[in-house]
C-alpha positions, 0 to 999 in steps of 0.5 A: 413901645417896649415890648417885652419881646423886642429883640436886642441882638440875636445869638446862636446858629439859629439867630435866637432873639435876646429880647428885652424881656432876657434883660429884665431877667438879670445878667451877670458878667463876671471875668478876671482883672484885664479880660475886658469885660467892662469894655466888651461886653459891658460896654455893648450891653450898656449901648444897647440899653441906651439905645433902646430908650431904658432908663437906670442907675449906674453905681460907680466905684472907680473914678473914671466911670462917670466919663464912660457912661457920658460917652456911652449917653453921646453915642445913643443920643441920650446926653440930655437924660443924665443926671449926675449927683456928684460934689460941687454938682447940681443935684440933689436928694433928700432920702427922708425928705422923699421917704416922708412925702411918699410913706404910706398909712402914716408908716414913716417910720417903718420905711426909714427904719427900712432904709437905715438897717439895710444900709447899716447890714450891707455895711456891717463885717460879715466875717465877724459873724455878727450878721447872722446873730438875730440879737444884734439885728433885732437890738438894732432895728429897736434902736433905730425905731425907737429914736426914729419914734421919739424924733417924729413925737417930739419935733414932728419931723425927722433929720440925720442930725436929730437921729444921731445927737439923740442916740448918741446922748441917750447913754448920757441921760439923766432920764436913764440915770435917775429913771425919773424927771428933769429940770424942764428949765435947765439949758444944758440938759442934753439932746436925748432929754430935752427930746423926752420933754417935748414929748412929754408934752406934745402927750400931755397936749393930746391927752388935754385935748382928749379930755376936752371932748368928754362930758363932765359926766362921762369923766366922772363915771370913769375910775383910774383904770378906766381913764388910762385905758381910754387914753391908751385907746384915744390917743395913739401918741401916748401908746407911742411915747410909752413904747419908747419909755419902755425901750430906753428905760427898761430894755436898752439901759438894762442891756450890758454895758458892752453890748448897749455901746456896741449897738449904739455905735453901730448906729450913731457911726453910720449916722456920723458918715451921713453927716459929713460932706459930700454926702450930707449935702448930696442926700440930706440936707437940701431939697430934692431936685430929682426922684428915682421915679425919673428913671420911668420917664428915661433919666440915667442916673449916675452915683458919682461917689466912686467907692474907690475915692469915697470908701465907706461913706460913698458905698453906703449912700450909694447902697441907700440910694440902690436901695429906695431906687429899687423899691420905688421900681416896684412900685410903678404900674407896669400897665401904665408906664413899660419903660423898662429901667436898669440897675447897673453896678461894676465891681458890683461886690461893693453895692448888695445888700439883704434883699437883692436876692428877694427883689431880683425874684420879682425884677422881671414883673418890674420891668427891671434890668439889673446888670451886675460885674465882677471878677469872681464868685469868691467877691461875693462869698466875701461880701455874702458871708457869715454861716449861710454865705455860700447858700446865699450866694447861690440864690443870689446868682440863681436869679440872674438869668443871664450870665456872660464869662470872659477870661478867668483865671479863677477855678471856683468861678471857671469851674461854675461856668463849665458845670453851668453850661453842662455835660454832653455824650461824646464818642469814646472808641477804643481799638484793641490788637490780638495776635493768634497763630500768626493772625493779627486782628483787630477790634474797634468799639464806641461807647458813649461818655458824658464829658464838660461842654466846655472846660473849666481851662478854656476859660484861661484862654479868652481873647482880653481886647487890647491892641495885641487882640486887635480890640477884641474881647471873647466871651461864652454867654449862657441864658436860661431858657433859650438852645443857641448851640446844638440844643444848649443854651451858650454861645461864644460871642465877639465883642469889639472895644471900639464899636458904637453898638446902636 
C-alpha cells in the first residue's frame, strides 16, 4: 500500500502518471477571486487524497470550509476520520501538554521556545521591518526562554497563565527595583517574585542535597571558590537559576525602557490571545483528545477557527498547530508507517511561517503532501516581507514542485506562469516583393524566434465554472520533472464543479 509511484490521475498526450510521489512534492494552485480554484482543481485534488486513503490537516479561513471538507469525507467514505476542533466541539489539544510528553533529552524548553517564536514571527508586521532585525528575534527568544526557565525551576510545570503573569509582572518587580531580596512572607508580592523565591528555594533544596553527599572532609578541604564551582558543576539547577538572574537582572532591566516594553508586550500580547476563549479551551487547557500523530493512522483534521470569524487569535493557533503537526511529521518512520498525509490550507497567505521553505525542502522524505491556494504571488510578498521578502518568495514556491494556474487577472503572477512554462522556437516567414524592369519577384524566408509557450494574457481567459461555464473550471498544470505536451512539462486540464472524483 502507498506506493510512491501510484498514479493519481494521468495527464499529457501520453497519459503521464501524477503519482503519489508528485504529491508529496508540493502543489501550489493559485488563481484570481472567482476562477474556481477551490471548486476545480482544489476540489478534485482534495477528492483524490481522500480517496487514496491520506491522512491531513486542513487550515481554514472562511466559515464554510468545514462543511466542504464534511462533503468531500461522505464522498471518499472517509466521515469516520474527521476530526474537527472547533468551539462547543469535543476536541481537544493541549500544545504544552504534548510538547512535555514528547521533548527530547529534557529539551522543553527549547521545543516551546520553537513553537512560541514561530508563532510570535509569522504574526509579527513585516513591513515594519522588525523582522529582519536580529536584535529584536534574539531579545525575544531570550524573553521567552528565560520565563520559560524560570516557570520549569519554580513550578516544575509550564502553563500559558504562568508564562504570561510572570512576563507581564517581571517590569514590575521588586527583584529588578532593588536587585536584591523580597520579604518571603509578604502576600502581595507579584507573579514574578514570588516565582524567584520558589526558585530560590528549589536551588537552596538541590545545593542542600548536593551537600549531603560529601564527607565532612571533603567539604572541609574545599575553599570558597572551590565550593561554587562544585555547585556549578553538580547542580545544573543552580546554573539555571543564575542564567536567569543574569538575564532579568543585568540584560533585560538594562535594556531602554522603550525597547524592554516593546519586547515584553510582543510576548505578553500573543499570550494574552492564548488565553481567551475559544482558543484557551481548544489548545491549552484541557487534556488532549487527540495528537497530530493520527493524521498517520488516516485522521483529517479540521482547524475550524476560520481566520475570517477569529482574526488573529484564530490565524495564530492554527499557525502553532501547522507548526508542531509539521515537525511531529517528520518525525515518523516512513519505513514502518508510508501513509502519505497532507497539509491543506486555502487562502494559504494567512498560515506561513519562517520555516515552510526549510521544511518543504524534506516534505517529500516525509511523505508530506502540502497543498497551498491563493489568489496571487503579491499575497505572499505581503505575508514574506521585509528586505529579502522577494527571495523568500522565490525559495518558498521554488520547493513546491506542482503548480496549477486558473484565471488571473494578476500580471505579476500571470507573467510567472508564462515565464514558467517556457519559451519555444516557432517559424517566422517573412515575404518580400521586388519590381525590376517590368519583372515582379517574389522572395520567402523562415527564421526561427523563441516566442512564450503560452502567454501571460491567456490567462485572463480561463473558463471560471459556473452555470455560464457549464461547471467547468480550466486550469494550465505544469510539474517538474514530467513532458506532458510536445516535450514541456504543462497541460490544460478540465475540471468539473459537480464530479465526484474517486
Amino acid at each position: 500500500m502507498f506506493d510512491l509511484n501510484e498514479p493519481i490521475f494521468h495527464i499529457g498526450i501520453q497519459k503521464e502518471p501524477w503519482t503519489i510521489a508528485n504529491s508529496v512534492q508540493g502543489l501550489q494552485i493559485f488563481g484570481g477571486i472567482g476562477s474556481g480554484k477551490t471548486s476545480g482543481s482544489g476540489r478534485f485534488f482534495a477528492l483524490k487524497y481522500l480517496s487514496k486513503g491520506y491522512g491531513g490537516l486542513v487550515l481554514t479561513v472562511k466559515p464554510d470550509e468545514k462543511d466542504e471538507w464534511v462533503k468531500y469525507c461522505k464522498i471518499a467514505n472517509r466521515e469516520s476520520d474527521l476530526i474537527i476542533v472547533e468551539p462547543n466541539g469535543r476536541q481537544y489539544f493541549n500544545f504544552l501538554e504534548y510538547e512535555s510528553s514528547h521533548a527530547e533529552n529534557k529539551n522543553y524548553t527549547d521545543n516551546i521556545l520553537q513553537v512560541l517564536k514561530t508563532v510570535i514571527r509569522a504574526s509579527e508586521e513585516k513591513s515594519s521591518g522588525k523582522g529582519d532585525d536580529p536584535f529584536w528575534e534574539n531579545a525575544s527568544d531570550m524573553l521567552i526562554s528565560n520565563t520559560i526557565d524560570l516557570c520549569l525551576l519554580a513550578y516544575d510545570k509550564v502553563s500559558i497563565e504562568l508564562l504570561y503573569n510572570i512576563a507581564r509582572s517581571a517590569l514590575k518587580s521588586e527583584f529588578l527595583k532593588d536587585k536584591g531580596e523580597v520579604d518571603k512572607e509578604q502576600n502581595d508580592i507579584n507573579a514574578f517574585d514570588k516565582a524567584m523565591v520558589h526558585a530560590i528555594e528549589k536551588v537552596h533544596e538541590k545545593i542542600a542535597h548536593w551537600a549531603s553527599t560529601l564527607t565532612t572532609e571533603e567539604h572541609s578541604k574545599m575553599t570558597d571558590e572551590e565550593q561554587q564551582e562544585a555547585i556549578r558543576q553538580n547542580v545544573p539547577e543552580s546554573r539555571t537559576f543564575t542564567a536567569i538572574k543574569e538575564f532579568f537582572f543585568e540584560t533585560y532591566a538594562g535594556l531602554n525602557e522603550k525597547t524592554r516594553s516593546i519586547v515584553d508586550f510582543t510576548f505578553t500580547g500573543f499570550l494574552f490571545r492564548f488565553l481567551r476563549e475559544p482558543v484557551y479551551s481548544l489548545f491549552c487547557n484541557k487534556p488532549s483528545t487527540f495528537t497530530p500523530e493520527d493524521c498517520l493512522n488516516g485522521k483529517i483534521i479540521v482547524i475550524n477557527l476560520p481566520v475570517k470569524l477569529y482574526h488573529k487569535v484564530g490565524r495564530d493557533a492554527q499557525i502553532m498547530f501547522k507548526y508542531i503537526w509539521q515537525r511531529a511529521m517528520e518525525k515518523r518512520n516512513t519505513a514502518i508507517n508510508k501513509r502519505p498525509v497532507f497539509l491543506w490550507a486555502d487562502e494559504a497567505q494567512n498560515f506561513l511561517h519562517e520555516h515552510d521553505a526549510e521544511f518543504q525542502a524534506t516534505a517529500r522524505s516525509s511523505r508530506i503532501a502540502t497543498v497551498y491556494l491563493t489568489q496571487n504571488i503579491p499575497n505572499y510578498y505581503a505575508n514574506m516581507g521585509g528586505i529579502k521578502g522577494e527571495y523568500k518568495v522565490k525559495s518558498f514556491l521554488g520547493t513546491l514542485a506542482t503548480k496549477m494556474f486558473h484565471a488571473n487577472a494578476d500580471i505579476e503572477t500571470n507573467n510567472y506562469a508564462s515565464d514558467l512554462i517556457g519559451e519555444a522556437y516557432e517559424e517566422d516567414i517573412s515575404k518580400s516583393t521586388n519590381h525590376h524592369d517590368g519583372n515582379i519577384s517574389q522572395t520567402e524566408t523562415i527564421s526561427h524566434k523563441l516566442v512564450k509557450i503560452i502567454r501571460p494574457e491567456i490567462f485572463h481567459t480561463l473558463q471560471t465554472g459556473g452555470e455560464k461555464n457549464k461547471l467547468k473550471v480550466t486550469g494550465i498544470i505544469q510539474v517538474q520533472g514530467l513532458k506532458l505536451l510536445y516535450g514541456f512539462s504543462y497541460d490544460k486540464l478540465i475540471f468539473d464543479q459537480e464530479k465526484e472524483y474517486k
